[in-house]
Phi, psi and omega in degrees: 000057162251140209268155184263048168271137201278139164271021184141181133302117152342125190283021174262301196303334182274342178286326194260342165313331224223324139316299190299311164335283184312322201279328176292316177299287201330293164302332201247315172296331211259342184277315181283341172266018172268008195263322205259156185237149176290164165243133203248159169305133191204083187315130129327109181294142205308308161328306190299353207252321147337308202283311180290325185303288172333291188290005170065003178263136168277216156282140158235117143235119187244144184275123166260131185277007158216064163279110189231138162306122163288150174273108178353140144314327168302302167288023180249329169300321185272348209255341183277332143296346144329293193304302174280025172261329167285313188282345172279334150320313178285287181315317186273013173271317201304000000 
């Protein structure tokens, strides 16, 4: 009485099932961020940093609730022609 039960899929198949995943997650993240621009870090110049010192002053880091990724200028562009392609859509359905 011995039964045949199958474990799966071949580990080659999870493997390349599983390289294409990644490779997709990958592609699609590095496609949606190309729209957006970082922001980048910019220390404190050696005066300044003398000057706060001098002055006692520390970190300050303050959260602003309207901090955002800003959009490339390219994607502001297409996205502001977009915009007027609907509305000229709309006006012209009315």
């Amino acid at each position: 009485m011995s039964r045949n039960v199958t474990g799966g899929p071949p580990f080659l198949h999870k493997l390349i099932v599983g390289t294409v995943a990644v490779a997709v997650g990958v592609y699609a993240a590095w496609d949606a961020s190309k729209d957006f621009e970082l922001v980048k870090y910019t220390p404190f110049s050696e005066e300044e940093v003398l000057k706060r010192q001098q002055e006692k002053k520390g970190l300050k880091i303050t959260h602003l609730d309207t901090r955002t990724l800003d959009y490339t200028p390219e994607a502001k562009e297409r996205l502001r022609k977009v915009a007027e392609e609907e509305k000229l859509k709309a006006q012209a359905d009315k």
